[in-house]
C-alpha positions in Angstrom: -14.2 88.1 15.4 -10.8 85.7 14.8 -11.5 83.2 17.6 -11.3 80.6 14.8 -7.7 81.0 14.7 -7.6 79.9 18.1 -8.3 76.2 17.1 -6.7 73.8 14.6 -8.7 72.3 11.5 -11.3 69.7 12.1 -11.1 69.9 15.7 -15.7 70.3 16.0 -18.2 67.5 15.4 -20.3 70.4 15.6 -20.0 74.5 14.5 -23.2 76.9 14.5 -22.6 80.5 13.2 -25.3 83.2 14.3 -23.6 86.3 14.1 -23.9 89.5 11.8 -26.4 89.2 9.0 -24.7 91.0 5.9 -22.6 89.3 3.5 -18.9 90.5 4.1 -19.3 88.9 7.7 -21.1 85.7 6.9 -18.4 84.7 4.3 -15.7 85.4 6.9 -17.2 83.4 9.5 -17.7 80.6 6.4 -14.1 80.9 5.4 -12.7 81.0 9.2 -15.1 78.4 10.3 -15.7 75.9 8.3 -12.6 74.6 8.2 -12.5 73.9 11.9 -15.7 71.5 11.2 -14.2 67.2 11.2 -15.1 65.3 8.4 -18.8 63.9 9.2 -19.8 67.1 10.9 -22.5 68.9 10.8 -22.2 72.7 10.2 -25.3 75.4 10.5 -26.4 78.7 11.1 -29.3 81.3 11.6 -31.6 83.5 9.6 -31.4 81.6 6.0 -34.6 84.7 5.4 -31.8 87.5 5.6 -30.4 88.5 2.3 -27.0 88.9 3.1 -26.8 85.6 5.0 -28.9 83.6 2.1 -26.3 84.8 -0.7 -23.5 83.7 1.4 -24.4 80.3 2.0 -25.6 79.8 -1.9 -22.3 81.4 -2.9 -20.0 79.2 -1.1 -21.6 75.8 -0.7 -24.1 76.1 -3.6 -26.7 73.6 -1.6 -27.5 73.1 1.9 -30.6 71.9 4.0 -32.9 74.2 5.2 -35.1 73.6 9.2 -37.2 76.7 9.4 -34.9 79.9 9.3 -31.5 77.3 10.3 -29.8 76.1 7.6 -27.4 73.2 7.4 -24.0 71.6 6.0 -23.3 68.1 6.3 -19.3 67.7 5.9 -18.5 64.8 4.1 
């Protein structure tokens, strides 16, 4: 569930998160992963539709992009 600490900051053009659904682990694979992302990437993840991931995304990045059930973070 760490493997984010196996890579330094801004080291992916490119991070999509699909794992549990609830909201404890969707903010911790925010706050682990999102930092990896380089300036100009583009990060993303599943199921938008499930509550716990929904109030996750809202609660830390406020607005995002939404493709179907995928949403998406452009890192500027």
């Amino acid at each position: 569930r760490v493997f984010h600490k196996n890579y330094p900051d801004k080291y992916f053009d490119f991070i999509f998160i699909d794992g549990g659904h609830d909201y404890e682990t969707v903010i911790e694979d925010i706050k682990g992963w999102y930092p990896k992302l380089k300036p100009g990437g583009v990060f993303a993840g599943h199921d938008i539709d499930w509550p716990g991931v929904n109030r996750a995304v809202k609660g830390y990045f406020g607005e995002f992009n939404i493709r179907g059930i995928t949403w998406l973070i452009n890192y500027i």
